[in-house]
N, CA, C and O atoms as CSV, one atom per row, in Angstrom:
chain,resi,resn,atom,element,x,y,z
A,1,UNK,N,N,0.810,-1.214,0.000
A,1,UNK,CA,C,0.000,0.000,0.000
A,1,UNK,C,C,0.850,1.273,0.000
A,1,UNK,O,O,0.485,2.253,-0.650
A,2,UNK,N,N,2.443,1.273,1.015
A,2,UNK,CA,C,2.833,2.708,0.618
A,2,UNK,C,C,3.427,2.993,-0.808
A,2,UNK,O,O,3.459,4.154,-1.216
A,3,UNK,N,N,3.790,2.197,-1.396
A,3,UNK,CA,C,4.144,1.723,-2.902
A,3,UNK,C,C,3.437,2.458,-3.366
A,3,UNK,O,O,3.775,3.631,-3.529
A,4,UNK,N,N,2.430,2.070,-3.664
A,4,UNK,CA,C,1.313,2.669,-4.344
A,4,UNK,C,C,1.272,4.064,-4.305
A,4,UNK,O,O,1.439,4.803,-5.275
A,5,UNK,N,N,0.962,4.526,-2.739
A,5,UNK,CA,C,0.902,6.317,-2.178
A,5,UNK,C,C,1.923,7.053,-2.970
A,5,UNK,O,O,1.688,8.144,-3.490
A,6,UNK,N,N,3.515,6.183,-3.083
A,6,UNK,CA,C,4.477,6.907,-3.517
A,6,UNK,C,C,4.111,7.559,-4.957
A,6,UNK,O,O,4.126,8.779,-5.122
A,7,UNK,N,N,3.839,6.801,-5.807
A,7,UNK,CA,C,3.770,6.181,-7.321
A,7,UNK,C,C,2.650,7.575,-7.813
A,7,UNK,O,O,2.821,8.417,-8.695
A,8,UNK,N,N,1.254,7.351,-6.649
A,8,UNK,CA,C,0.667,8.105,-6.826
A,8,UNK,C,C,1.283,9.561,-6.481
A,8,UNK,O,O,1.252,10.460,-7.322
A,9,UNK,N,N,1.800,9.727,-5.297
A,9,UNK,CA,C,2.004,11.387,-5.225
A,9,UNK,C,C,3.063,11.804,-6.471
A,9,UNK,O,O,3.077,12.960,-6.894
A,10,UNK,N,N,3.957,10.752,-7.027
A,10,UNK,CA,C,5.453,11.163,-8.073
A,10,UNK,C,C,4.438,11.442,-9.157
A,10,UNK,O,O,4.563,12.603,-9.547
A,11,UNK,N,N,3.118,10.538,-10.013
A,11,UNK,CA,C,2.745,10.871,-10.723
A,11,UNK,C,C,1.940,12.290,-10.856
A,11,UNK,O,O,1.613,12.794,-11.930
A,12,UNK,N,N,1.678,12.851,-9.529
A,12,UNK,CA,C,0.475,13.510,-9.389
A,12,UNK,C,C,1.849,14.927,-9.658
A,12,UNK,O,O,1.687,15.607,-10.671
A,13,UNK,N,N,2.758,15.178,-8.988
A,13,UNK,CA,C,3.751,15.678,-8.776
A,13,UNK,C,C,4.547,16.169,-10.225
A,13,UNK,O,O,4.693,17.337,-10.587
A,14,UNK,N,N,5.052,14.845,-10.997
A,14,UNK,CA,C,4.962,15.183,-12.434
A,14,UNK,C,C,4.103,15.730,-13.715
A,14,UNK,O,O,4.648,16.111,-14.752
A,15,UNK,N,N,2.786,15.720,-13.523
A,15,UNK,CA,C,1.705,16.697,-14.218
A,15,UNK,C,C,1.962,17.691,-13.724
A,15,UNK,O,O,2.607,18.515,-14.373
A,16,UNK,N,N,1.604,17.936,-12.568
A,16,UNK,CA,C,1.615,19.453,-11.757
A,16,UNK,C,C,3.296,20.376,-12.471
A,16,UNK,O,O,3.461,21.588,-12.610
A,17,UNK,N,N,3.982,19.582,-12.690
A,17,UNK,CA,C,5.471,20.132,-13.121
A,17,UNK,C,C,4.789,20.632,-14.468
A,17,UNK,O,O,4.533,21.793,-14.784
A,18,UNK,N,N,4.574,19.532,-15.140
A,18,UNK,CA,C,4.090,19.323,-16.541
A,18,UNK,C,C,2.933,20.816,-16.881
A,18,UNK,O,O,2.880,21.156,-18.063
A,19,UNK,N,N,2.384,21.336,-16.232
A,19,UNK,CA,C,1.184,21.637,-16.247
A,19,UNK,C,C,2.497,23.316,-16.187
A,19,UNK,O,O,2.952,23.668,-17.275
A,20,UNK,N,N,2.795,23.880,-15.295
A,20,UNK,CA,C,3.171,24.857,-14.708
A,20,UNK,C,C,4.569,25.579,-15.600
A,20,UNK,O,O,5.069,26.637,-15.218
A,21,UNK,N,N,5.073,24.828,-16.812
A,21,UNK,CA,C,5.757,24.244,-17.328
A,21,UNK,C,C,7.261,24.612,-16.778
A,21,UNK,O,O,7.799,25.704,-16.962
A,22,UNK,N,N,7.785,23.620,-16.143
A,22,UNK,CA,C,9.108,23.230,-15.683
A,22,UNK,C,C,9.263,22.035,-16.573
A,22,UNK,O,O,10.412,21.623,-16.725
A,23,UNK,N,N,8.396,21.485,-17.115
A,23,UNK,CA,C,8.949,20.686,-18.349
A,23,UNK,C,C,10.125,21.557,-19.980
A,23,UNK,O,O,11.085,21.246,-20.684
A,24,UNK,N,N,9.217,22.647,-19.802
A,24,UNK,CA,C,10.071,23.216,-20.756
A,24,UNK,C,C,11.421,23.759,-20.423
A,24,UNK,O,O,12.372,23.680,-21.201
A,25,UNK,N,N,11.482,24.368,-19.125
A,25,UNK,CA,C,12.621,24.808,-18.409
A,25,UNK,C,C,13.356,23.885,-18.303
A,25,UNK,O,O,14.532,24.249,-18.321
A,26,UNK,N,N,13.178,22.520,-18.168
A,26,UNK,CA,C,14.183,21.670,-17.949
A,26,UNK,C,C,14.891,21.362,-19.537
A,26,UNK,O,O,16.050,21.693,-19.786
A,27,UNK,N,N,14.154,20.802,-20.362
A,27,UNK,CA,C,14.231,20.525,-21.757
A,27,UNK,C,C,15.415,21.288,-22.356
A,27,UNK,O,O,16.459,20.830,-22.821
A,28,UNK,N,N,14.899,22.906,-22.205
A,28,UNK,CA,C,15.567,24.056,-22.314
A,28,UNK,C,C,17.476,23.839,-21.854
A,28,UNK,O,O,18.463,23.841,-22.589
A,29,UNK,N,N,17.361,23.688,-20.494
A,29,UNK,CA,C,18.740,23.468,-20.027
A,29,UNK,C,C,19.367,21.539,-19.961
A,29,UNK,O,O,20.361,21.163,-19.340
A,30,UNK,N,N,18.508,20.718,-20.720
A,30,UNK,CA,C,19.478,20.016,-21.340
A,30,UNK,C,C,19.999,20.196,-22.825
A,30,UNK,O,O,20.986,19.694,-23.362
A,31,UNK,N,N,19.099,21.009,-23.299
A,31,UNK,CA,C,19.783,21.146,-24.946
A,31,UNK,C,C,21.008,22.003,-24.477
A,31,UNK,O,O,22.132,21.670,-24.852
A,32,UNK,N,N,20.867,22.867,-23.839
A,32,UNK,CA,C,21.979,23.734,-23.963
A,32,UNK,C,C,23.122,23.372,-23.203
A,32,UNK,O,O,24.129,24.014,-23.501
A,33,UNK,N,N,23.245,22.562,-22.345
A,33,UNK,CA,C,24.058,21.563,-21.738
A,33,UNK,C,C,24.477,20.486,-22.701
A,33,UNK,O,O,25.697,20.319,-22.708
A,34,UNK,N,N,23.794,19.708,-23.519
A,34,UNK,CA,C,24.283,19.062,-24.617
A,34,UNK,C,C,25.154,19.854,-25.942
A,34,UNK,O,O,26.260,19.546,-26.387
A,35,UNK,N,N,24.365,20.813,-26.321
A,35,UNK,CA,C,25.349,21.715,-27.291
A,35,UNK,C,C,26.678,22.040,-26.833
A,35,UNK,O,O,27.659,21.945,-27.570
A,36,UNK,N,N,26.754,22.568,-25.170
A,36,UNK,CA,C,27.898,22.569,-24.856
A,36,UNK,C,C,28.693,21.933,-25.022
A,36,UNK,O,O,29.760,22.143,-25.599
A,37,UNK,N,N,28.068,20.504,-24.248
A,37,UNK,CA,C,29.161,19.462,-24.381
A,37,UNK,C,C,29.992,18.826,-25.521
A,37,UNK,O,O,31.061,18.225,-25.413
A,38,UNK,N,N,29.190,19.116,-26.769
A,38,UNK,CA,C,29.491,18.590,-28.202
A,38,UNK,C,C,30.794,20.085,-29.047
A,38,UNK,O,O,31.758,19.937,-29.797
A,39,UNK,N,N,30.282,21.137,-28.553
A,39,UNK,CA,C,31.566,22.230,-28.491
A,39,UNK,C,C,30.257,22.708,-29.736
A,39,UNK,O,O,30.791,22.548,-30.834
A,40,UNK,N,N,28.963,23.157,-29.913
A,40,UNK,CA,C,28.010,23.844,-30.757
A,40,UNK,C,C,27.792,25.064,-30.011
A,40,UNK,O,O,27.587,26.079,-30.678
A,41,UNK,N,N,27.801,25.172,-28.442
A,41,UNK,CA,C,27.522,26.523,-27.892
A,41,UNK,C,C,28.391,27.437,-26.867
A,41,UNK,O,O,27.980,28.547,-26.528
């Protein structure tokens, strides 16, 4: 049963990100962390 609680609050937790968008903010600073790393930025 706390299995479950977890699963549920991470999913509930990831929309709410999703929704507010820290999805894009994140996205955002892996491209530009990858370009770095490849020597593009």
């Amino acid at each position: 049963m706390p299995q479950a609680v977890v699963i549920a609050l991470a999913v509930a937790l990831i929309i709410a990100g999703a929704f507010n968008g820290s999805a894009r903010d994140v996205l955002y600073k892996a491209i530009t962390i990858c370009t770095e790393c490849v020597g593009l930025g």
